[in-house]
N, C-alpha and C positions, 0 to 999 in steps of 0.2 A: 587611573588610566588602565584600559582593559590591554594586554596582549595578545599575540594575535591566538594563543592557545585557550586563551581564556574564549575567544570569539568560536572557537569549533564549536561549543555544545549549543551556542545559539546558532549559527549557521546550520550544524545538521536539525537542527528543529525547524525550521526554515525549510530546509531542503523535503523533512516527513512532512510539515503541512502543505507545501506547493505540489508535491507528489498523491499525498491523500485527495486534496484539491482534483486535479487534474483527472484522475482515475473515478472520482465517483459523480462527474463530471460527464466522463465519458458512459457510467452506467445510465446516469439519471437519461442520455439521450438515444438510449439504447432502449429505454422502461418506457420511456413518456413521449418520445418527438422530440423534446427540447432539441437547441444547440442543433437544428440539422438533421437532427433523426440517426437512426440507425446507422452505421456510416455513410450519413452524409446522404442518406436517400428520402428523410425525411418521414420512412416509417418509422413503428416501434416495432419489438422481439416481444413474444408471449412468456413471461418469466416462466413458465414450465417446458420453454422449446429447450432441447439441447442439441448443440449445446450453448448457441447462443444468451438464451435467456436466464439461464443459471451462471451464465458468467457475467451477465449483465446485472444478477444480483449482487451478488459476491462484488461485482468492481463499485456497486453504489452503498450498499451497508459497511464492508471491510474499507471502500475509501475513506467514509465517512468517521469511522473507527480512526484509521491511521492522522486523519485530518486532525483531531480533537485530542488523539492519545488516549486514547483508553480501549484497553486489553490491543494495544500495538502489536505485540511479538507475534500474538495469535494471526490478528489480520494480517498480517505483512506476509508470514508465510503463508496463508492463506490465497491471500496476492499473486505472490512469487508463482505459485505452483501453479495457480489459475493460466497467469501469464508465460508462463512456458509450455503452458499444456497447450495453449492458444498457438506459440510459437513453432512448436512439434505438428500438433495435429493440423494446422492451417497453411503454416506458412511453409515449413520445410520440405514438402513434398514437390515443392515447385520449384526449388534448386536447394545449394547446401548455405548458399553465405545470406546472412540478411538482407545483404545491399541488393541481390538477385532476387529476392522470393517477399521483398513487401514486409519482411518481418523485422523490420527496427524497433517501432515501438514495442512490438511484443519483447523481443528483446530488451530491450533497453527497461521499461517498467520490471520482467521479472529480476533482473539483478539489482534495479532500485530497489527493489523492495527486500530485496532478500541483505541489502546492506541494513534498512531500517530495522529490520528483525534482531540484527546481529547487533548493532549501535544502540537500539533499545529506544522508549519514547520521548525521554529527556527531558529538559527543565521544564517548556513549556507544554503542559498534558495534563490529561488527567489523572493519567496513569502517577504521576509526581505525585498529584496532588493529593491524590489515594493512598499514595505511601505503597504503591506496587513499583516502581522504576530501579533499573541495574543497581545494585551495591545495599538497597535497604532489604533489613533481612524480615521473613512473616514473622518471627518469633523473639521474646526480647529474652536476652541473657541474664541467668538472675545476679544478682548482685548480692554478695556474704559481706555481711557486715565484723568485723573486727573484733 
């Protein structure tokens, strides 16, 4: 029987793939029309427009990263800073609190992400899989024999 501490490192894997999900998600319909288009206008963004298009990269490659786990910590802050810059340059100028200025999601994704950076890509990744995730070291310790 799992406890419920044992259940964190599957829940926060859960949490980085639903959040990868979501965010690259929002790029692909940023890139391509999918989902709505651009918010919701049903255009696309030219990935060389800034700054929209370059964040519309960045949320469909780095989500798609954060999604699968591999090189996590890179994308996440990657993420992170994407989405606050989003948050600053877009959203705060039109008042100071999110609830006033349209800026939740922006908010709300750059601290997701920046926990995912911090919690690392976890069991289920690539990053695991790779032998790159929190606590395993690149280099092995030698072993003196007796």
């Amino acid at each position: 029987m799992r406890t419920p501490s044992s259940l964190n490192q599957y829940l926060a894997d859960l949490y980085r793939i639903v959040l990868g999900l979501l965010i690259a998600i929002h790029g692909a319909s940023s890139l391509f029309g999918w989902f709505g288009g651009a918010v919701g206008t049903g255009k696309t963004i030219s990935p060389t427009s800034w700054p929209g298009g370059y964040a519309a990269v960045i949320q469909l490659v780095c989500g798609l990263l954060v999604l699968i786990g591999l090189a996590t910590r890179p994308a996440a802050v990657l993420l992170s800073g994407s989405m606050a810059f989003a948050y600053f340059d877009i959203h705060q100028k039109h008042a100071l609190l999110p609830i006033q200025n349209g800026g939740e999601l922006a908010a709300l994704f750059s601290w997701g992400f920046l926990m995912v950076a911090i919690i690392g890509p976890g069991t289920w990744s690539l990053d695991k899989v790779l032998g790159r995730s929190r606590g395993k070291s690149s280099g092995r310790a030698a072993v003196s024999e007796a």
